[in-house]
FIFI-474434 format. One record per residue (C-alpha): residue number from 1; residue in three letters; x, y, z. Coordinates in Angstrom, 1 decimal. Layout:
! residues N
   n res     xx     yy     zz
 NUM Ala      X      Y      Z
...
This chain:
! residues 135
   n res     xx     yy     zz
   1 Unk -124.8   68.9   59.4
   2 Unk -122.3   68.6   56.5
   3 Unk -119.0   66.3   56.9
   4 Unk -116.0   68.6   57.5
   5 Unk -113.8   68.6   54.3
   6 Unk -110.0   67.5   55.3
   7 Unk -106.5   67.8   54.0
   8 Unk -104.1   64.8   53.9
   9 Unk -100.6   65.1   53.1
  10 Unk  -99.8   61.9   50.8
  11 Unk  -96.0   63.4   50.6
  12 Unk  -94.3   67.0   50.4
  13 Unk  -95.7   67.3   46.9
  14 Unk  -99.1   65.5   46.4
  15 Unk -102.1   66.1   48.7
  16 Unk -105.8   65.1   49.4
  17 Unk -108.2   67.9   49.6
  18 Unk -111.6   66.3   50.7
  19 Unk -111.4   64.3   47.3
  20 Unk -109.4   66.3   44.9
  21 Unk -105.8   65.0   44.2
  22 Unk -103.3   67.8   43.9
  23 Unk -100.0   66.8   43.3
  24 Unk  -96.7   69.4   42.3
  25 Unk  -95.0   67.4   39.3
  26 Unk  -92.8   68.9   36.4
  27 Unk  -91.2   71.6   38.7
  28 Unk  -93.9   73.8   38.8
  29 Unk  -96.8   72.2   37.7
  30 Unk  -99.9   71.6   39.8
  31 Unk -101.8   68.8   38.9
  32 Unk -105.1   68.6   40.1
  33 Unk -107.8   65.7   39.6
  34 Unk -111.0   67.4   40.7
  35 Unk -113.4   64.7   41.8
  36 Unk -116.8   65.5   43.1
  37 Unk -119.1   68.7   44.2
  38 Unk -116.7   71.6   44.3
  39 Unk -117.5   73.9   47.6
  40 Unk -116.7   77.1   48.9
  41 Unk -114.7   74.9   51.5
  42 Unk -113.1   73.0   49.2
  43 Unk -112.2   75.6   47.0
  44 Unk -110.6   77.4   50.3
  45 Unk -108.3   75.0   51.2
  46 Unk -107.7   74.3   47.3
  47 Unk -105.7   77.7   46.9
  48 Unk -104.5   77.0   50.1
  49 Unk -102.3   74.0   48.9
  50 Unk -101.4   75.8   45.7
  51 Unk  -99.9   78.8   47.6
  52 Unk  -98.3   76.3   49.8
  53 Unk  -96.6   74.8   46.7
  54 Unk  -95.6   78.0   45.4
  55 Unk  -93.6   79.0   47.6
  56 Unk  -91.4   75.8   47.2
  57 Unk  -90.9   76.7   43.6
  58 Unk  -89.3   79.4   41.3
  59 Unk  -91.4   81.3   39.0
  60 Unk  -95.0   81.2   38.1
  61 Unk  -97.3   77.8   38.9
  62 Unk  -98.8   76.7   36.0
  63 Unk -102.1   74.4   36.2
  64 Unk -103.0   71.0   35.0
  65 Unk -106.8   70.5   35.8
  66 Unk -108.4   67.0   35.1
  67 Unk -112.3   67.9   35.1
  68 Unk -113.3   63.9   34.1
  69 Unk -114.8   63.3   37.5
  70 Unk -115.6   67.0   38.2
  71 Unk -119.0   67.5   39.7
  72 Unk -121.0   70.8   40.6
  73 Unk -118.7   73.8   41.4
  74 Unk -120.6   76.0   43.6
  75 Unk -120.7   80.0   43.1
  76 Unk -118.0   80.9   45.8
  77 Unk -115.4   77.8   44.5
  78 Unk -115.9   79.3   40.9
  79 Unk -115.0   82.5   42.1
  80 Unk -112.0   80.9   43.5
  81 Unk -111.0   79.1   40.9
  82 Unk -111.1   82.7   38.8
  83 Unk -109.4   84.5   41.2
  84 Unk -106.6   81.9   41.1
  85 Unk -106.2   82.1   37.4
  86 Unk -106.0   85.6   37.6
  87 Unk -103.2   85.7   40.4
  88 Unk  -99.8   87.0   39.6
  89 Unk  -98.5   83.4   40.6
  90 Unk -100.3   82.0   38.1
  91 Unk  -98.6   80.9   34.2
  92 Unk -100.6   78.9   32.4
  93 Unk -103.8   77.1   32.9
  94 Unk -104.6   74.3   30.9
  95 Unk -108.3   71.9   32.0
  96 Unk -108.8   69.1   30.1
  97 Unk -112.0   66.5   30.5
  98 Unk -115.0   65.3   28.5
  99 Unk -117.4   65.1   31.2
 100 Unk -120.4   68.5   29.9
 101 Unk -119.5   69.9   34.0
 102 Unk -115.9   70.4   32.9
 103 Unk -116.8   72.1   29.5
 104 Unk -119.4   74.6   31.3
 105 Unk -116.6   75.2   34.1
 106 Unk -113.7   75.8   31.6
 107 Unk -116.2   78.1   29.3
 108 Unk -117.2   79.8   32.3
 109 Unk -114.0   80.5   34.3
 110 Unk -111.9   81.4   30.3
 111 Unk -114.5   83.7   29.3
 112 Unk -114.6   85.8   32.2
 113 Unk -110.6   85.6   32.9
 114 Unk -108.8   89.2   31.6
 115 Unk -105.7   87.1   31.3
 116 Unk -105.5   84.5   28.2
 117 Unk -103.4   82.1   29.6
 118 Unk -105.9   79.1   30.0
 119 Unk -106.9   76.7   27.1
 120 Unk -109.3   73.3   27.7
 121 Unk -108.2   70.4   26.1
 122 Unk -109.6   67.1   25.6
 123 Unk -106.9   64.9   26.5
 124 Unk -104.1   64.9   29.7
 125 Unk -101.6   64.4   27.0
 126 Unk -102.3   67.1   24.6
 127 Unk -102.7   69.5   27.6
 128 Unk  -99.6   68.6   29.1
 129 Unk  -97.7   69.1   26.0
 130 Unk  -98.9   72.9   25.7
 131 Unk  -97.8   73.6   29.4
 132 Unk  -94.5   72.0   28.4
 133 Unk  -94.3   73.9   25.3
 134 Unk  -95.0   77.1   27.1
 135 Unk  -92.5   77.0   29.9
């Protein structure tokens, strides 16, 4: 039997899900250190939280995705994640990390997307600084 994935609320902004920190900084940026396998579940309660968050902002969200710790993303949370970055409430994506399971997941999710708003970056910084630049 698999161990139920939970969400904790750290504060109104910044939330636990299973082991994934989300947290709403910048206005209307969601940052998001993804740490560990990536499930369906996961994934589920991911968009969850962002659509939470969205409604508490104006405009589009735009993404900040640390992929260092990043582990396995299963089918149905890559599907997620795609269909995310395809949603009318979504900006601009930008996925930084150096570990090879973030590259294939950025390469993967920006070559299939119809949209061109996501870029992979190697650094939080220089990530950062295009979503800034963009908004």
């Amino acid at each position: 039997m698999s161990k139920r994935i939970t969400v904790k609320d750290i504060s109104e902004v910044e939330f636990l899900v299973g082991s994934n920190l989300t947290r709403l900084i910048e206005g209307n940026i969601i940052y998001v250190i993804a740490r560990g396998e990536q499930t369906d579940e996961i994934a589920k309660l991911q968009r969850e939280i962002n659509y939470e968050l969205a409604k508490r902002v104006q405009g589009k969200l735009h993404y900040l995705v640390d992929l260092n710790d990043c582990g396995k993303n299963s089918p149905g949370a890559r599907d997620i994640w795609y269909r995310l970055s395809e949603d009318e409430i979504t900006g601009k994506v930008a996925i930084f990390g150096m570990h090879p399971v973030a590259k294939v997941l950025a390469a993967f999710v920006m070559r299939i997307s119809k949209k061109k708003n996501q870029r992979f970056f190697r650094t939080k910084k220089s990530a950062l600084q295009w979503l800034k630049f963009s908004l």
